[in-house]
N, C-alpha and C positions, 0 to 999 in steps of 0.2 A: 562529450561531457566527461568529467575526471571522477575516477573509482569512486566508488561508495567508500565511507567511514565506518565500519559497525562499531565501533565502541563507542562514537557518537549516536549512532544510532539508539544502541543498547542502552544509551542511560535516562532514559523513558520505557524498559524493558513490559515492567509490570502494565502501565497504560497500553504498548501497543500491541500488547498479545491478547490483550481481555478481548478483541473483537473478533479475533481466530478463535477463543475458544466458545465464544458466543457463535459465530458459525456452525462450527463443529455441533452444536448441540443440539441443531435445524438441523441434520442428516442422521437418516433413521435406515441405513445399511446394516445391517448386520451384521455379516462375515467379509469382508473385502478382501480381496485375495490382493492386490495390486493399486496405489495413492501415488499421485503424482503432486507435490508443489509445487507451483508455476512462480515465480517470484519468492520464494522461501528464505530470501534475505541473510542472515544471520543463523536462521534453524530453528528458531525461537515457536516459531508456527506448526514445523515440522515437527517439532518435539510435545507438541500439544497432541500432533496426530498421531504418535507412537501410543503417546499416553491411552491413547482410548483403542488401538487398534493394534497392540503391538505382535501380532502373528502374522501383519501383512507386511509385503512386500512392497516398503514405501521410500519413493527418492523426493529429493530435494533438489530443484532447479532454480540456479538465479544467475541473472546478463554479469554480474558485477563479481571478479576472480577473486578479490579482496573477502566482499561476503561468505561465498565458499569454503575460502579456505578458515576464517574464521567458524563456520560451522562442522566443518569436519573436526577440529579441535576440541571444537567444545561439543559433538556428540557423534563421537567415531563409531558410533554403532547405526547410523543412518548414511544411504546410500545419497551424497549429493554430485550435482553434474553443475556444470556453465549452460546455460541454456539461453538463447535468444527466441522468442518468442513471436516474433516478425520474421524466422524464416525455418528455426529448427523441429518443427514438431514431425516433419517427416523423417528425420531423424531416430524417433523414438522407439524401441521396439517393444510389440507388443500393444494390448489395450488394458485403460485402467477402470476399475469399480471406483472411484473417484477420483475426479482432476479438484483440485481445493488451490483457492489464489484468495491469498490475505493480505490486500494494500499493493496491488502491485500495477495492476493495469491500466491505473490511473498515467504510465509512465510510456504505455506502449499504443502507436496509433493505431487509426482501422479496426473498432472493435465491431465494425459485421462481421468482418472476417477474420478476426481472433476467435471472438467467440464460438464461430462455425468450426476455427480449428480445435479450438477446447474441447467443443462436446464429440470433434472426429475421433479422436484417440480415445473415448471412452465406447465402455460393454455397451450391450445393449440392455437398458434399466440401471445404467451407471448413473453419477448425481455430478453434475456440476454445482459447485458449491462456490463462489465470488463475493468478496468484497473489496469497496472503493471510497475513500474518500469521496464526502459529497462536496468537493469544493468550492462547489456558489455561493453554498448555504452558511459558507464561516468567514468572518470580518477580515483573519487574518491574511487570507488571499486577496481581498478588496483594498487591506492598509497596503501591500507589497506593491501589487499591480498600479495602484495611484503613484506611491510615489518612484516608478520605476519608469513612466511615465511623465514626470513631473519633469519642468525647464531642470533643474537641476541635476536629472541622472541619464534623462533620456539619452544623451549623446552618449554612455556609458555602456547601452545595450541595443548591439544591431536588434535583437530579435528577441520577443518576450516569451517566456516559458507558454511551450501549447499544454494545455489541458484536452485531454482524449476522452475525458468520460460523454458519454451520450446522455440527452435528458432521460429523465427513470420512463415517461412513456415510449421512448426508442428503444430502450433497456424493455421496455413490456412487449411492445410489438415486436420484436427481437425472439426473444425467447418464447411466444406463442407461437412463431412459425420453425424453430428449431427443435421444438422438445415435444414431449408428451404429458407435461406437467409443469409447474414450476410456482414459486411464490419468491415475492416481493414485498421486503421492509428497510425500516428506516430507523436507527437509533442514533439520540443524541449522547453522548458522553458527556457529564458534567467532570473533569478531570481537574483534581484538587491539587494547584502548583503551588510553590512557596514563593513566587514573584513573579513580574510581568517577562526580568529576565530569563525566565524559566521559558517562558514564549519563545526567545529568542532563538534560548537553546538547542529547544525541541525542533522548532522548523530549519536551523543553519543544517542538521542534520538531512533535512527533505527537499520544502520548499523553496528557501535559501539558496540550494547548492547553486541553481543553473546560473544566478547572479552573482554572486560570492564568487564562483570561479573565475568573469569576467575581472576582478577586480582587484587591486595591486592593496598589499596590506594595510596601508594609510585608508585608503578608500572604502576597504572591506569596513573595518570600525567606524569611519562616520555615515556609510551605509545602514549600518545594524544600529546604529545611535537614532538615524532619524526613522526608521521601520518602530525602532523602542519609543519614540514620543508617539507615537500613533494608536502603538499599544497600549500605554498608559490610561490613552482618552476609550478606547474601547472594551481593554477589561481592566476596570477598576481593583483595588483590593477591597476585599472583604473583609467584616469585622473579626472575625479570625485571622485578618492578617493573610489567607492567603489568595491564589488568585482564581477563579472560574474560569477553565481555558475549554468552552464547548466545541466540541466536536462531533459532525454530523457525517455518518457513517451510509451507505447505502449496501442491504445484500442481498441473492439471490439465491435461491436452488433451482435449479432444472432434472428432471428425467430425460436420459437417453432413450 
């Protein structure tokens, strides 16, 4: 798959950091001596977590060289690394007072034993703290996957985007046999866009990519033309004119 975009990413900035700092505010640590971000993207995450902790010792890890270097930029006072997350954690030195992943491992498979390796490199009474796209639960993955599918495109795409997340009761039995505590919730995001192509923009930046790369520039736009009539039928505009683009969130905390 081809680098990450952060400036596409970034320009949903405000929407997609509200569910890191909603994270954040479900972790009841104290004094953290040591924060690791596991997919820290852009930094955008990471910088929520200086905000509230800034005497620790806190890095920022993400697969994507583009992202990084983007975040060292734009907050050279935080430690970030390249980090693959399917094979680097023994890598790491040292143990953290929290491991924190905001929107990331929805991208990386095997989360029995992501997770296992999450909560390895934390203290002992350390917090695993996780969120994920609930992507079943949102139409926009349902309009993609049809028509990606569909006589029309299928010959376009050997293989369709895997989704990794586990149902939330594999996510509970999961974390009842790794931790010594933990909770599990669910928030929807009503997120106020100025158009259905606002949809568009938001996911060319996520969901999109693994397709969009497949695809030669003519093709790319009557792709994203017929994903936008799909959108149209499922989020309407509103008499304010703008558009309701819900979004269903899943998070956790665990005790080491």
């Amino acid at each position: 798959m081809s680098d990450w975009n952060p400036q596409n990413y970034l320009k949903f900035k405000k929407e997609r950091t509200q569910p890191s700092i909603d994270l954040l505010n479900r972790i009841t640590f104290d004094d953290p001596k040591n924060i690791i971000d596991i997919g820290c993207g852009p930094g955008n995450s990471t910088a929520v977590l200086k905000g509230r902790y800034p005497d620790a010792n806190i890095i920022g890890a993400d697969f994507s060289p583009n992202m990084i270097e983007k975040a060292k930029k734009d907050y050279p006072d935080i430690d970030f690394i390249l980090f693959d997350a399917t094979k680097d954690f023994d890598k790491l030195t040292g143990k953290f007072d929290i491991v924190f992943s905001n929107a990331c491992i929805q991208w990386v498979p095997n989360h029995n034993v992501l997770l296992k390796n999450m909560m390895g490199v934390l203290n002992l009474g350390g917090v695993l703290a996780v969120q994920v796209p609930n992507q079943a639960e949102m139409p926009i993955n349902h309009i993609v996957e049809n028509i990606v599918k569909s006589d029309k495109w299928k010959d376009k795409f050997c293989n369709k985007r895997n989704f990794y997340n586990l149902a939330e009761e594999e996510y509970f039995n999961l974390l009842s046999d790794i931790s010594s505590d933990f909770s599990i919730w669910k928030t929807v995001y009503f997120h106020r866009l100025p158009s259905q192509e606002s949809i568009i923009e938001w996911y060319r930046a996520t969901g999109l990519r693994p397709y969009l790369e497949k695809l030669d520039d003519a093709d790319k736009n009557e792709f994203e033309q017929d994903v936008l009539a799909r959108i149209k039928e499922e989020y309407p505009t509103q008499g304010n004119g703008e558009v309701i683009f819900r979004f269903s969130r899943l998070f956790f905390t665990a005790i080491k």
